[in-house]
ZAVEX-53321 format. One record per atom (N, C-alpha, C): residue number from 0; residue in one letter; atom name; x, y, z. Coordinates in steps of 0.001 Angstrom, whole numbers, plus 500000, padded with zeros to 6 digits. Layout:
N
    nr   rest   atom       c1       c2       c3
   NUM      A     CA        X        Y        Z
...
% end
This chain:
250
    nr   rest   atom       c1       c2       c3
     0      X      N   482577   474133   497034
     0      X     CA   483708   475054   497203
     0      X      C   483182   476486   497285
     1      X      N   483282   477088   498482
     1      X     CA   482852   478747   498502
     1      X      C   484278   479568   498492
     2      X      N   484148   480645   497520
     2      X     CA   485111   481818   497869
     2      X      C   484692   483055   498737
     3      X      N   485618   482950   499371
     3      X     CA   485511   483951   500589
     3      X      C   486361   485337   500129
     4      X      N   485726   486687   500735
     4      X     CA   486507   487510   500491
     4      X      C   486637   488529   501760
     5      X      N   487834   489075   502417
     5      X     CA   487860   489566   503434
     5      X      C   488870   490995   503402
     6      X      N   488285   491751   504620
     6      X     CA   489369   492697   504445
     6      X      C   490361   492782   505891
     7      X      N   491693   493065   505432
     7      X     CA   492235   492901   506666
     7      X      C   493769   494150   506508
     8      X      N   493786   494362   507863
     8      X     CA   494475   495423   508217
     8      X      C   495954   494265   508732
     9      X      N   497284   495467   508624
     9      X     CA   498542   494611   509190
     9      X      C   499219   495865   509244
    10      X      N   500085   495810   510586
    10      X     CA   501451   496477   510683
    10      X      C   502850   495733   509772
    11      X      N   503602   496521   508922
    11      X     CA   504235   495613   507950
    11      X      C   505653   495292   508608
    12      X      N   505988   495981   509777
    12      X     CA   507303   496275   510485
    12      X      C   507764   494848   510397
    13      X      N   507164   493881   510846
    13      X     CA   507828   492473   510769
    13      X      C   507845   491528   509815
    14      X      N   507351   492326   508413
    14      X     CA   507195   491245   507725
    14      X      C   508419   491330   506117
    15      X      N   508013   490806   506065
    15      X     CA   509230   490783   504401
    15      X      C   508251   491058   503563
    16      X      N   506607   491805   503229
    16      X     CA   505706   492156   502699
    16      X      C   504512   490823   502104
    17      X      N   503429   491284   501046
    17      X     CA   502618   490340   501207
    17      X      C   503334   489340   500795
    18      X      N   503959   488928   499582
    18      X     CA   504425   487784   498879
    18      X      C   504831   486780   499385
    19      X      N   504312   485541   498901
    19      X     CA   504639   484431   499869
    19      X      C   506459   484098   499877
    20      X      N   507098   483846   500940
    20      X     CA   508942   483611   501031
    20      X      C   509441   482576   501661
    21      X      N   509640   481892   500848
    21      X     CA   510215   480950   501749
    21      X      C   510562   480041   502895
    22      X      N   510691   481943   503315
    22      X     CA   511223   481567   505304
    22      X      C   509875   482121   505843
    23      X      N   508603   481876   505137
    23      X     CA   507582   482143   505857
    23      X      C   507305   483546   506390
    24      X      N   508001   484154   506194
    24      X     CA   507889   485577   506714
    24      X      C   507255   486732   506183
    25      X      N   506570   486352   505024
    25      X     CA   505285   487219   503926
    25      X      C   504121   486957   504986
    26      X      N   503193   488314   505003
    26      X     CA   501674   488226   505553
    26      X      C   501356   486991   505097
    27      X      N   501103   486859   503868
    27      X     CA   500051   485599   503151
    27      X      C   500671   484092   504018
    28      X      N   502111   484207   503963
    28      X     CA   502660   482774   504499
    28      X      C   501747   482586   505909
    29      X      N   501556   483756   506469
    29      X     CA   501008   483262   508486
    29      X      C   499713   483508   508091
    30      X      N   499203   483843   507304
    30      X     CA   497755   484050   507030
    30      X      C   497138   482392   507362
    31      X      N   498042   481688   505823
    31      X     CA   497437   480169   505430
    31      X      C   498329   479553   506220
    32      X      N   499090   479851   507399
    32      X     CA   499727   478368   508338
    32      X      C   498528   478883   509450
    33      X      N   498224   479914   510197
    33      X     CA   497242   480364   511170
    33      X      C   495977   479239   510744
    34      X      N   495183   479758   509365
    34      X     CA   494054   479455   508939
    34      X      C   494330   477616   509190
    35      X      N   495496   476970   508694
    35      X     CA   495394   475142   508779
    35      X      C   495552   474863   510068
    36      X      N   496084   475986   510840
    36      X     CA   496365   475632   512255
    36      X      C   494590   475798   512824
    37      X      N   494074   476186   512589
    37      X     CA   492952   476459   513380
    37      X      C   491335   475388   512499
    38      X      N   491825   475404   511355
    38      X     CA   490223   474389   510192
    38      X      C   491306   473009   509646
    39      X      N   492396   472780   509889
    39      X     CA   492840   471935   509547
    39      X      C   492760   471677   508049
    40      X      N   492921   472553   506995
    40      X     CA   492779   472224   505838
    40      X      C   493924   473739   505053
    41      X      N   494774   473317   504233
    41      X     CA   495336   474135   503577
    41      X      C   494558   475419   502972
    42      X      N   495084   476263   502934
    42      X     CA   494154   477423   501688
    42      X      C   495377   478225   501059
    43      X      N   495373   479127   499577
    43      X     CA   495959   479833   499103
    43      X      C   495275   480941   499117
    44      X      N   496051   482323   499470
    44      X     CA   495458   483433   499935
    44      X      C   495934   484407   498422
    45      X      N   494775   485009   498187
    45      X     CA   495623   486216   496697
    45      X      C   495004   487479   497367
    46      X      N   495838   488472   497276
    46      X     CA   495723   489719   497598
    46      X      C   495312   490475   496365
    47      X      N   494918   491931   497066
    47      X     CA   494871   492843   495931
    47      X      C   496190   493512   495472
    48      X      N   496579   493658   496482
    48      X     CA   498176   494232   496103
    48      X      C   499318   493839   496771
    49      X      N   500583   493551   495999
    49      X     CA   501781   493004   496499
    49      X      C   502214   494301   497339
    50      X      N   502142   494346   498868
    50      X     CA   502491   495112   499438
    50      X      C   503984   495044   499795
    51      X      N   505420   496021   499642
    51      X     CA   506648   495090   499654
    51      X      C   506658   495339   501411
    52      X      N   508074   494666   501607
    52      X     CA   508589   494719   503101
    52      X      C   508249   496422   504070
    53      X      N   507795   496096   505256
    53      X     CA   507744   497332   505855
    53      X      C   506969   498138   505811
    54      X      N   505399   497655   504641
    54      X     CA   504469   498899   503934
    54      X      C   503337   498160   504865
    55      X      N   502201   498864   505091
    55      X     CA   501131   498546   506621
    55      X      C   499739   498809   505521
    56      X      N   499018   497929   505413
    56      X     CA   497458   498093   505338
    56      X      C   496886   498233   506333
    57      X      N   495355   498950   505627
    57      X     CA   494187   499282   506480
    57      X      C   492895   498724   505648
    58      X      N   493396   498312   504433
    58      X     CA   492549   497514   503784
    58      X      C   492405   496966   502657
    59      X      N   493492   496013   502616
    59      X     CA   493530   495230   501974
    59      X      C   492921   494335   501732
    60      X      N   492717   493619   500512
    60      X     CA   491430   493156   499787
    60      X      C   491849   491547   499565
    61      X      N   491547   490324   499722
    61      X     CA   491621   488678   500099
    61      X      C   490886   488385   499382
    62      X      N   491073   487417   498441
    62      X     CA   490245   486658   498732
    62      X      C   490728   484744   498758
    63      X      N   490120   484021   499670
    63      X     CA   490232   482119   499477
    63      X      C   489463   481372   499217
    64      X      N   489192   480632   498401
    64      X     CA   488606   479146   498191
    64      X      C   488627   478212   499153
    65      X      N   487542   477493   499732
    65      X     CA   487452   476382   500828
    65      X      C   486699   475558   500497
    66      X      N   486377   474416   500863
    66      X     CA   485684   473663   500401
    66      X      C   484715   473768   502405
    67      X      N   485275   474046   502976
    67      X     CA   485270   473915   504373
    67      X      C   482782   474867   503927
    68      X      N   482371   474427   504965
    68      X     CA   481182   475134   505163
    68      X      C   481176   475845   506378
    69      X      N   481560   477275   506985
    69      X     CA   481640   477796   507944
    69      X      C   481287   479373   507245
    70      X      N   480352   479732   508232
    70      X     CA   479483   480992   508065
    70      X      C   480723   482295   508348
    71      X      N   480798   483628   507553
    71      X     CA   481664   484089   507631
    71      X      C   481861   484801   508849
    72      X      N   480873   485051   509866
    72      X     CA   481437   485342   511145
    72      X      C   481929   484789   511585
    73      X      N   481853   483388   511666
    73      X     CA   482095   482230   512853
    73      X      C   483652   481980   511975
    74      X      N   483999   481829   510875
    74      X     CA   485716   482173   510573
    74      X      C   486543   482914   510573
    75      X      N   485744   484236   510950
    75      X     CA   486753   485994   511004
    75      X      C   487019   485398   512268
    76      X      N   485660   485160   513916
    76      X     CA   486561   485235   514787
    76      X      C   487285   483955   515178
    77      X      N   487382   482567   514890
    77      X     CA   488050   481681   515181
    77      X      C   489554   482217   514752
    78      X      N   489652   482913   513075
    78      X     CA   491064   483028   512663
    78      X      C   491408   483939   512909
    79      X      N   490716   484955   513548
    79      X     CA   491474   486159   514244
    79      X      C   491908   486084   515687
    80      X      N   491154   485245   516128
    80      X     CA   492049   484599   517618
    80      X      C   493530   483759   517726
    81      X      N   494187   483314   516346
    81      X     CA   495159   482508   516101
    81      X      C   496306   483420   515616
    82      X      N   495096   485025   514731
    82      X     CA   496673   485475   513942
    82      X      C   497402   486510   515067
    83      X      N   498352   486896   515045
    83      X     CA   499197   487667   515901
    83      X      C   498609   489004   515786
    84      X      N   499015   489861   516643
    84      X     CA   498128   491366   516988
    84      X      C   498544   491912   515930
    85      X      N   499711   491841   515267
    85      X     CA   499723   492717   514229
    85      X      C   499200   492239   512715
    86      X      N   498174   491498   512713
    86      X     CA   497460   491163   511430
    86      X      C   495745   491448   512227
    87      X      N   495074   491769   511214
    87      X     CA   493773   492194   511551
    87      X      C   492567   491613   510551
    88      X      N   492046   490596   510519
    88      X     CA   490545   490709   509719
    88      X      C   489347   491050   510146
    89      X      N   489412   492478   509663
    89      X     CA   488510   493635   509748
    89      X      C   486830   493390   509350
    90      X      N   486575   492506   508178
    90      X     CA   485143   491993   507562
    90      X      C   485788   490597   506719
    91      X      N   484677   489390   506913
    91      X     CA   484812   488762   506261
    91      X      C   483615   488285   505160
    92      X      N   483760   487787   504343
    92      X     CA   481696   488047   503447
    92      X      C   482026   486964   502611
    93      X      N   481144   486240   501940
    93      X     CA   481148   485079   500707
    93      X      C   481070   486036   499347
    94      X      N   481852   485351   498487
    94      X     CA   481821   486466   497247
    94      X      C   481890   485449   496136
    95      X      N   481442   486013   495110
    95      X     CA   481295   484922   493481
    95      X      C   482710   484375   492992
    96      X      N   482368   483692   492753
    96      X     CA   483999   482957   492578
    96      X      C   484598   483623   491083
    97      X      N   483638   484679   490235
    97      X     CA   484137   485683   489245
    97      X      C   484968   486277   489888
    98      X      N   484787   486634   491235
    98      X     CA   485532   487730   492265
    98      X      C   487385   487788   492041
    99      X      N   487900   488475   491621
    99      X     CA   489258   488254   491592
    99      X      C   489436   489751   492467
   100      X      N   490541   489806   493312
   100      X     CA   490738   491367   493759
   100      X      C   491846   491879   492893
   101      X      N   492110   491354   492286
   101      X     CA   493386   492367   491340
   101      X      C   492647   492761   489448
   102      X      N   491298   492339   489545
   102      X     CA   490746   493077   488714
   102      X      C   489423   493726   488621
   103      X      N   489138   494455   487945
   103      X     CA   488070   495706   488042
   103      X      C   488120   496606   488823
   104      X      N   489482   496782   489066
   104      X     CA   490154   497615   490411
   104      X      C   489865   499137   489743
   105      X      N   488552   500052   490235
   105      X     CA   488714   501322   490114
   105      X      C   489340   502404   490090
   106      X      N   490205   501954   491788
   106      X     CA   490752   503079   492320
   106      X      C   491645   502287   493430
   107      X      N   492598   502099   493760
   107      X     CA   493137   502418   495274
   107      X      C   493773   503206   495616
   108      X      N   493521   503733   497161
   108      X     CA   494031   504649   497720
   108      X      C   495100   504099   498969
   109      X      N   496223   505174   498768
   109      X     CA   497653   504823   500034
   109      X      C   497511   506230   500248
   110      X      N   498046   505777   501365
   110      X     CA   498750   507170   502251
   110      X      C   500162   506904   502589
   111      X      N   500734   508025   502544
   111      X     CA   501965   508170   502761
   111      X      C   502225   508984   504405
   112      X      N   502732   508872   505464
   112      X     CA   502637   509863   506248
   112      X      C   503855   510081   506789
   113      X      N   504087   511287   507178
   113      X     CA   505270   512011   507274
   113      X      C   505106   512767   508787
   114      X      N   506361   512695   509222
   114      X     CA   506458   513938   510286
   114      X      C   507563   514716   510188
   115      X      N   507090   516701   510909
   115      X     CA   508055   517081   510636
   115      X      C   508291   517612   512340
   116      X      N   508015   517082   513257
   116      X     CA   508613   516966   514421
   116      X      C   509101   515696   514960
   117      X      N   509739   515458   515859
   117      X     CA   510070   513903   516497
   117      X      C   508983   513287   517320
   118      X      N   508246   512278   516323
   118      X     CA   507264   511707   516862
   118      X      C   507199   510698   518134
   119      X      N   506388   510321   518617
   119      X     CA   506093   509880   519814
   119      X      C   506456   508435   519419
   120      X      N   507334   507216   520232
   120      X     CA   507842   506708   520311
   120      X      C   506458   505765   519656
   121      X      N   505439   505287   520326
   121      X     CA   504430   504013   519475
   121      X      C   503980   504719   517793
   122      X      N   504211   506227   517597
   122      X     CA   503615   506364   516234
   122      X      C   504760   506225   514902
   123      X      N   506195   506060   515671
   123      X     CA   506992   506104   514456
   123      X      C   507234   505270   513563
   124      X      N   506712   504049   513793
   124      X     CA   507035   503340   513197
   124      X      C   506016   503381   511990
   125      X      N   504873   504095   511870
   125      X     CA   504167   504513   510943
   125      X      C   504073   505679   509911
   126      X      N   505283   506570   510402
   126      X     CA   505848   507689   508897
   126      X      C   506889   507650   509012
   127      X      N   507493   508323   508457
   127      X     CA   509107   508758   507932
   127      X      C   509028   510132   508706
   128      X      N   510274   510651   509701
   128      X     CA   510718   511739   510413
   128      X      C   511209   512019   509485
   129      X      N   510943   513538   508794
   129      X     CA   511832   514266   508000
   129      X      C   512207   515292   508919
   130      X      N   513783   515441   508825
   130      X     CA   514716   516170   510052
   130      X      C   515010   517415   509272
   131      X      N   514356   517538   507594
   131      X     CA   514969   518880   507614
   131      X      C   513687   519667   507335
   132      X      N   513669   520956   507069
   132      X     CA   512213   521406   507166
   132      X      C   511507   521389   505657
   133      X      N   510354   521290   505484
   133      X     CA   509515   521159   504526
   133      X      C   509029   522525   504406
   134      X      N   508976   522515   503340
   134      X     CA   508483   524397   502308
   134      X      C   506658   522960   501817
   135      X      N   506037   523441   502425
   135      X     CA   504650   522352   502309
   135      X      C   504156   523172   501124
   136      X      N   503980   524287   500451
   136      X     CA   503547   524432   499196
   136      X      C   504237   524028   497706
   137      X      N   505784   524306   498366
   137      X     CA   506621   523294   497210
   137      X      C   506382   522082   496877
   138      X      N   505934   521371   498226
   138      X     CA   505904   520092   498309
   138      X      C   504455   519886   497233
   139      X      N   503310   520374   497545
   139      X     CA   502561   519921   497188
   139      X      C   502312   520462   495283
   140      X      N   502614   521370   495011
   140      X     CA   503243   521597   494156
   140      X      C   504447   520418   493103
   141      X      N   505152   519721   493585
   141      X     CA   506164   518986   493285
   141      X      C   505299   517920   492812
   142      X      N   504225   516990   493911
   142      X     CA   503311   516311   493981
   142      X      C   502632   516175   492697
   143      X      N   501770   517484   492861
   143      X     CA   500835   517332   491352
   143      X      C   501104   517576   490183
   144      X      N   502931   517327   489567
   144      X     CA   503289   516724   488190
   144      X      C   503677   515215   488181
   145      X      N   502685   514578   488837
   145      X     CA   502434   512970   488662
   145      X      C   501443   512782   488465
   146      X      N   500153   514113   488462
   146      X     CA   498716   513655   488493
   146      X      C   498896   513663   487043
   147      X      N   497760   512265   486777
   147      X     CA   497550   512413   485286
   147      X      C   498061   511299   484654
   148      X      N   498348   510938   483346
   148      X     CA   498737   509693   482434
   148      X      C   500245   509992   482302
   149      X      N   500990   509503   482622
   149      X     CA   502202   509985   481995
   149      X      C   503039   508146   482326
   150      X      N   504198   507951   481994
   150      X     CA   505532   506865   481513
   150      X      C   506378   507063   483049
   151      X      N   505925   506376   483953
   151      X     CA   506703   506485   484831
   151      X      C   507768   505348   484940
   152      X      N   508538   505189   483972
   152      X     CA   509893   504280   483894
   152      X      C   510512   504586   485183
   153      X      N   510724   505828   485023
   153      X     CA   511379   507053   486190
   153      X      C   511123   506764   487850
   154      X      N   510240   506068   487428
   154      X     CA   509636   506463   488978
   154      X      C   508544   505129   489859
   155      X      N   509901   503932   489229
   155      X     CA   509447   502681   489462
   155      X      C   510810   501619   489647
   156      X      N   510886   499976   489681
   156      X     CA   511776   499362   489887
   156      X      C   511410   497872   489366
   157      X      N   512733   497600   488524
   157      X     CA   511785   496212   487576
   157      X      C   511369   496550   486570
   158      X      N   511591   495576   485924
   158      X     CA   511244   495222   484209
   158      X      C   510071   495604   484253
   159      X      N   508777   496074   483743
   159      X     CA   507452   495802   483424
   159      X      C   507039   495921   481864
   160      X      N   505713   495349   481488
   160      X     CA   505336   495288   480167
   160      X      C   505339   496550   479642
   161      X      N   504399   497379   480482
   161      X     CA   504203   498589   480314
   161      X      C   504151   499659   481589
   162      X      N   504912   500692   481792
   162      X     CA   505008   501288   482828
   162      X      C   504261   502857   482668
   163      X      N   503293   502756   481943
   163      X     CA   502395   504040   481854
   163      X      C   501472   503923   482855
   164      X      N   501192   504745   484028
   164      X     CA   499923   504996   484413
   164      X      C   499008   506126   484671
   165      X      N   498355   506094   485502
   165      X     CA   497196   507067   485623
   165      X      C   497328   507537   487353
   166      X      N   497351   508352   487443
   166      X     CA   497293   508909   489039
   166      X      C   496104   509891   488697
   167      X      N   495458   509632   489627
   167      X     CA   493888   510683   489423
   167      X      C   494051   511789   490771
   168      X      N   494877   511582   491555
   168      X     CA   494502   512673   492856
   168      X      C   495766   511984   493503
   169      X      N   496728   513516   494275
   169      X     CA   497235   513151   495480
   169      X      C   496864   514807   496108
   170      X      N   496936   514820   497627
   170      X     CA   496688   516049   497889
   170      X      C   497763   515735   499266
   171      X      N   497506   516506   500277
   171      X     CA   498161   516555   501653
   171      X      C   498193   517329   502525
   172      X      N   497536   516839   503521
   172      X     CA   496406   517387   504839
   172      X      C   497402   516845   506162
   173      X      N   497163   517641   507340
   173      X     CA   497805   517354   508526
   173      X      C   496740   516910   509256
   174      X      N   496872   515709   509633
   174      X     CA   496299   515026   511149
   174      X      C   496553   515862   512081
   175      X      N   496147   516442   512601
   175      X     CA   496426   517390   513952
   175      X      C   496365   515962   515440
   176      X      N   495625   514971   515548
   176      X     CA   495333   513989   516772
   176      X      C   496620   513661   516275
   177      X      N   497676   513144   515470
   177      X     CA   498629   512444   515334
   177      X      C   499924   513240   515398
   178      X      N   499864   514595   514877
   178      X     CA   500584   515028   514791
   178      X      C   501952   514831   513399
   179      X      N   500792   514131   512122
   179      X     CA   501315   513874   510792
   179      X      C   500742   514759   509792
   180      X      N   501609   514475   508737
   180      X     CA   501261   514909   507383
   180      X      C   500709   513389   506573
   181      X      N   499840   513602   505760
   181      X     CA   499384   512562   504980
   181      X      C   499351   513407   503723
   182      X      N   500213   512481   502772
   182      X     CA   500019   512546   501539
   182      X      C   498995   511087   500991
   183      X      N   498293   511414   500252
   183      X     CA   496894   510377   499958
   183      X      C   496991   510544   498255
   184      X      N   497392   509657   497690
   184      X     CA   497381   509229   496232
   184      X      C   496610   508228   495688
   185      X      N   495647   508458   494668
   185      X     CA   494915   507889   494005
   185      X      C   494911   507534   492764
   186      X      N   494607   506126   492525
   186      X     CA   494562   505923   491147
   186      X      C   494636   504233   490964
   187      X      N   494088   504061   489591
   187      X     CA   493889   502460   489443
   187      X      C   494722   501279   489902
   188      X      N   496097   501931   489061
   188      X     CA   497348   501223   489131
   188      X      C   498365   501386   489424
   189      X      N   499126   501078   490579
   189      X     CA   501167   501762   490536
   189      X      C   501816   500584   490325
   190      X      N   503001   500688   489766
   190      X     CA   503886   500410   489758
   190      X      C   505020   499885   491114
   191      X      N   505514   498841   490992
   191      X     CA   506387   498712   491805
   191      X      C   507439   499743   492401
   192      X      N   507343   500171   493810
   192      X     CA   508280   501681   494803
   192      X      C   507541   502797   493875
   193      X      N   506562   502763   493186
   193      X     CA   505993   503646   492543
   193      X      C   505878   505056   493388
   194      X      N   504694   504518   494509
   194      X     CA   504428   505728   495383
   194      X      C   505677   505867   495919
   195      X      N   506553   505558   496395
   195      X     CA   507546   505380   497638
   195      X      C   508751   506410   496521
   196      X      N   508940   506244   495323
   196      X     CA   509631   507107   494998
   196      X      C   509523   508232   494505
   197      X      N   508033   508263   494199
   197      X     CA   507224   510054   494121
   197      X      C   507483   510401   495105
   198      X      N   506891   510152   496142
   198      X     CA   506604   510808   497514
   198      X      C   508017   511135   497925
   199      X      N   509541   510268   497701
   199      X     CA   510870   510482   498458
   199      X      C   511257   511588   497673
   200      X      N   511014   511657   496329
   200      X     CA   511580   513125   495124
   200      X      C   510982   513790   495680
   201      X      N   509796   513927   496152
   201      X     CA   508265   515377   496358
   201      X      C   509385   516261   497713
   202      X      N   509439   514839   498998
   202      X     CA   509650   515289   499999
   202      X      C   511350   515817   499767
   203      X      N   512166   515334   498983
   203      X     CA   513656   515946   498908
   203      X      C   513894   517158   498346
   204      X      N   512867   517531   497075
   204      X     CA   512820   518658   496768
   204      X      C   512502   519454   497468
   205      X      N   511287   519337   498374
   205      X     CA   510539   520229   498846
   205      X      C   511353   520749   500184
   206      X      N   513100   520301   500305
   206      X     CA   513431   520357   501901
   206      X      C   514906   520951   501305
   207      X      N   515371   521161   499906
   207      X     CA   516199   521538   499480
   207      X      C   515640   523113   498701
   208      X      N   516200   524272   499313
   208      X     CA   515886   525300   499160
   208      X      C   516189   525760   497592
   209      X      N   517432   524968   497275
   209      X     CA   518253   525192   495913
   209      X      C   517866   524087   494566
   210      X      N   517146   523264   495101
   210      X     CA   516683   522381   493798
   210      X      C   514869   522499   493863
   211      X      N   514924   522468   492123
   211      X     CA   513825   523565   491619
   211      X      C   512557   521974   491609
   212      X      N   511205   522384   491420
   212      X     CA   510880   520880   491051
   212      X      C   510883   520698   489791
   213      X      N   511116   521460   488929
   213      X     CA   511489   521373   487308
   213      X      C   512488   519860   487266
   214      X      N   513597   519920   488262
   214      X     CA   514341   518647   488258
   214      X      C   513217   517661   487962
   215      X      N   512413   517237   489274
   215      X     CA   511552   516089   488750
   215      X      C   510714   516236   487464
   216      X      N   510588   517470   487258
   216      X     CA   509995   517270   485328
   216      X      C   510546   516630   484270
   217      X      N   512023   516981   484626
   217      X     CA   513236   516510   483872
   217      X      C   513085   515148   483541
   218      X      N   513324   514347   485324
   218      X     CA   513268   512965   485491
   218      X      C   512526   512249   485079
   219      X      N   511395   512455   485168
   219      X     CA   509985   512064   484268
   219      X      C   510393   511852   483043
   220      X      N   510003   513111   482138
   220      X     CA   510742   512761   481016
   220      X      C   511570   512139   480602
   221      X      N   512640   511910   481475
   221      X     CA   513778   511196   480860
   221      X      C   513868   509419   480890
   222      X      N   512545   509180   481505
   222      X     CA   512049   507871   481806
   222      X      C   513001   507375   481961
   223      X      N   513740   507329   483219
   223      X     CA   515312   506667   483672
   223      X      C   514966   506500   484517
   224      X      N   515177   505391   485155
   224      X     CA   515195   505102   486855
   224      X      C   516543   505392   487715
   225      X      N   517413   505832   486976
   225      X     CA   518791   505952   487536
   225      X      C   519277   507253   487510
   226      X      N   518342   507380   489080
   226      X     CA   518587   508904   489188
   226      X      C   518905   509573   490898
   227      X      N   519229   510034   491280
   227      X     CA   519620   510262   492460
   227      X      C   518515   511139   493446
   228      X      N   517396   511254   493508
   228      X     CA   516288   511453   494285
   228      X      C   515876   509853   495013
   229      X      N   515828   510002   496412
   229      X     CA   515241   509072   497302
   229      X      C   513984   508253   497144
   230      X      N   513999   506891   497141
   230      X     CA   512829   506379   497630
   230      X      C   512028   506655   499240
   231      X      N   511092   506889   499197
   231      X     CA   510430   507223   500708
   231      X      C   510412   505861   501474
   232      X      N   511374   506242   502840
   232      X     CA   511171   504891   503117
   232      X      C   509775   504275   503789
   233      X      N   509851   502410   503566
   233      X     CA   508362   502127   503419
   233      X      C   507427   502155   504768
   234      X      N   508485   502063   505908
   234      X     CA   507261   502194   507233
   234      X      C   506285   503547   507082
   235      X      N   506297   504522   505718
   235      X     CA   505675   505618   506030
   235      X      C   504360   504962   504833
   236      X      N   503949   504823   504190
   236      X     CA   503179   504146   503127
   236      X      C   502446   503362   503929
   237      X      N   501364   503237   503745
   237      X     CA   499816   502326   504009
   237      X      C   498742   502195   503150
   238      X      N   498599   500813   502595
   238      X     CA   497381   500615   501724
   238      X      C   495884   501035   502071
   239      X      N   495627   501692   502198
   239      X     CA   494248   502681   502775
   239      X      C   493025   502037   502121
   240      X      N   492684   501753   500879
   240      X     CA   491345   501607   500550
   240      X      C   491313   500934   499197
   241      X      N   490673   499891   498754
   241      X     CA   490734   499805   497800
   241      X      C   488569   499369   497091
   242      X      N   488499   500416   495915
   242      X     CA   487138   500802   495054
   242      X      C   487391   499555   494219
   243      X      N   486231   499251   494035
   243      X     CA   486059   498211   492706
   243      X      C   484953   498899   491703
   244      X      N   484535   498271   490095
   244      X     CA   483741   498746   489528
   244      X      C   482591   498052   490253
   245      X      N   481401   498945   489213
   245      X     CA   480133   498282   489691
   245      X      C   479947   497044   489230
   246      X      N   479251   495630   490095
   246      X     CA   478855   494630   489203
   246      X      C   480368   493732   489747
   247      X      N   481645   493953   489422
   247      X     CA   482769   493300   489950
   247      X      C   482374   491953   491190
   248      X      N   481354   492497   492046
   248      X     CA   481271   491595   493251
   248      X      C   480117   490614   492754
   249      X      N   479671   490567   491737
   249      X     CA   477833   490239   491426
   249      X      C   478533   488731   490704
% end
């Protein structure tokens, strides 16, 4: 039995996100019907992160168990000829069967991207058009009272054990070739709509001349999720990168 570990890119527009559903319509579901359609043998696929409906990787982290003996080039391109254009396996490699991708997780990085003109018909489906104007120092400003350890009850969805985390870095730079804003947030762990509802408070404040970002200080604090600032919607979010510790792959 070898475990395999791969990285693979997806547009999320058609999918109901990674989690396997029912009606087949999770990445992971066409991942493992593609993969039996092509080696004739079942597999279960675990991700690094439950990406929800509508959210797009660039590198997301796999890994499967096979009993199958096939060298990892000769299975990236057989199963990348079967999966549909909008799924991508980018590298595929043999990894220790210690290998889990949802632990010794350093760091991952998302991007969020935004436009504040009317984007070109093939790029929209990859940020959020904000139609009213952005004050970009408010914004970024608004941003960095999430860096750091703090109880984001506030600023999540769902029960969890514990909803404290760590954000180590967000900043936000313009693509000039695209004609976007990228907000880029870092850190070990989020929370479920975690990013998606920082980034929708950052960007609502930052487009309302009359609300202060002290509001989102408030919200924080008040570790409530029931609050009237926007989730960012998810075609703008992309799983960008994900760091492991040292030794993790050994």
């Amino acid at each position: 039995m070898a475990r395999y570990k791969f990285i693979l890119a997806y547009d999320g527009t058609a999918y109901s996100g990674w989690q396997q559903q029912p009606d087949n319509s999770a990445v992971s579901n066409v991942l493992e019907k593609k993969f039996k359609e092509v080696f004739f043998r079942p597999i279960s696929v675990i991700g690094a992160s439950r990406t929800d409906a509508g959210v797009h990787a660039l590198g997301q982290v796999v890994i499967f168990d096979s009993e199958l003996s096939i060298e990892p080039h000769m299975l990236e391109r057989a199963w990348n000829n079967k999966l549909p254009t909008d799924l991508l396996i980018r590298s595929i490699e043999y990894a220790p069967t210690s290998f889990h991708p949802q632990a010794n997780v350093k760091q991952k990085e998302y991007w969020y991207h935004f436009f504040v003109d009317r984007p070109l018909p093939f790029a929209a489906r990859y940020g959020f058009w904000m139609r009213h104007e952005i004050d970009l120092k408010k914004l970024n400003d608004a941003l960095q009272i999430f860096v750091g350890t703090h109880d984001f009850r506030s600023f999540c969805s769902g029960e969890q054990p514990t909803t404290v985390r760590t954000v180590d870095e967000i900043s936000v730079s313009y693509i000039k070739r695209f004609g976007v804003y990228r907000i880029r947030v870092r850190g070990p762990k989020f929370l479920r709509y975690m990013i998606r509802r920082m980034v929708g408070a950052a960007l609502e404040v930052s487009s309302r001349p009359g609300l202060s970002i002290r509001y989102i200080e408030e919200i924080l604090h008040a570790k409530n999720p029931e609050h009237r600032l926007p989730n960012a919607p998810a075609h703008g979010l992309m799983l960008a990168h994900i760091e492991y510790n040292e030794g993790s792959h050994e």
